[in-house]
C-alpha positions in Angstrom: -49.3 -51.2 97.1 -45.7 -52.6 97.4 -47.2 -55.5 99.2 -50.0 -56.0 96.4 -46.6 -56.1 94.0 -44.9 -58.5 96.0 -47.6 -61.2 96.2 -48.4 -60.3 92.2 -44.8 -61.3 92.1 -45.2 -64.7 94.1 -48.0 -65.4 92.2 -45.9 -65.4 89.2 -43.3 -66.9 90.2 -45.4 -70.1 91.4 -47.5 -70.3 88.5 -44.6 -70.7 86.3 -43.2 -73.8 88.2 -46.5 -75.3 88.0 -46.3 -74.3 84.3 -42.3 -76.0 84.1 -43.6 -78.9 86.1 -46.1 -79.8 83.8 -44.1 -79.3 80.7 -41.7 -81.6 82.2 -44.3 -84.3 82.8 -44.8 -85.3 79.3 -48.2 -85.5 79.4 -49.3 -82.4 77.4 -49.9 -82.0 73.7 -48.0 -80.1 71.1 -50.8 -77.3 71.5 -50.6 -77.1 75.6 -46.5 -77.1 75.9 -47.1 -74.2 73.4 -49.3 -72.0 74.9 -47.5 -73.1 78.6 -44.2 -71.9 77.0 -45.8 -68.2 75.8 -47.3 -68.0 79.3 -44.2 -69.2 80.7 -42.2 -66.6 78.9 -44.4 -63.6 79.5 -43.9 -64.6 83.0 -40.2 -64.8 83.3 -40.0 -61.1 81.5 -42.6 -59.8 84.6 -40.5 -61.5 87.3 -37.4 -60.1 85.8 -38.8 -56.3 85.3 -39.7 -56.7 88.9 -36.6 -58.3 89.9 -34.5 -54.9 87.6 -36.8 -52.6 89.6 -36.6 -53.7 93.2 -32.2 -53.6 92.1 -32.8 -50.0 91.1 -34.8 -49.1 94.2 -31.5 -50.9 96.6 -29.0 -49.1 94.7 -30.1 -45.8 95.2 -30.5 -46.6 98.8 -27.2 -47.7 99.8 -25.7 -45.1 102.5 -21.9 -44.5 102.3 -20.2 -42.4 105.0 -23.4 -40.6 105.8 -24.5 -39.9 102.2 -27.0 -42.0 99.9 -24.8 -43.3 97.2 -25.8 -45.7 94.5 -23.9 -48.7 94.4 -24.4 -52.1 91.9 -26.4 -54.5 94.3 -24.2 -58.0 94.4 -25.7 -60.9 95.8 -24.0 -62.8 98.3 -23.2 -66.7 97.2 -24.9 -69.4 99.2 -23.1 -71.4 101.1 
């Protein structure tokens, strides 16, 4: 099922470039850059529920001297 999450989450996440790329193209009408910017939004608030759940799940799996401990997950910069 995790898997089925992940891809649902891909999915997402590539639909709403394609829906960004489009909006940025200029050639879409009033009505279109509408409905692509409620899809677009509903889309951004799925990936980031995913995003708050998948934190939640690496917090409270973080070991510490032997013991699960939760701990605030901080990404690493890029380099």
């Amino acid at each position: 099922m995790s898997e089925k999450k992940a891809a649902s989450f891909e999915d997402s996440l590539k639909r709403l470039e394609q829906l960004v790329n489009e909006m940025e193209g200029g050639e879409l009408s009033l009505d279109q850059m509408i409905t692509h910017f409620e899809e677009g939004t509903s889309l951004v608030e799925k990936c980031g529920k995913r995003l708050n759940e998948v934190e939640q799940r690496i917090e409270k799996l973080v070991k510490k001297d032997g013991k699960i401990t939760s701990e605030p997950f901080e990404p690493q910069p890029e380099s």
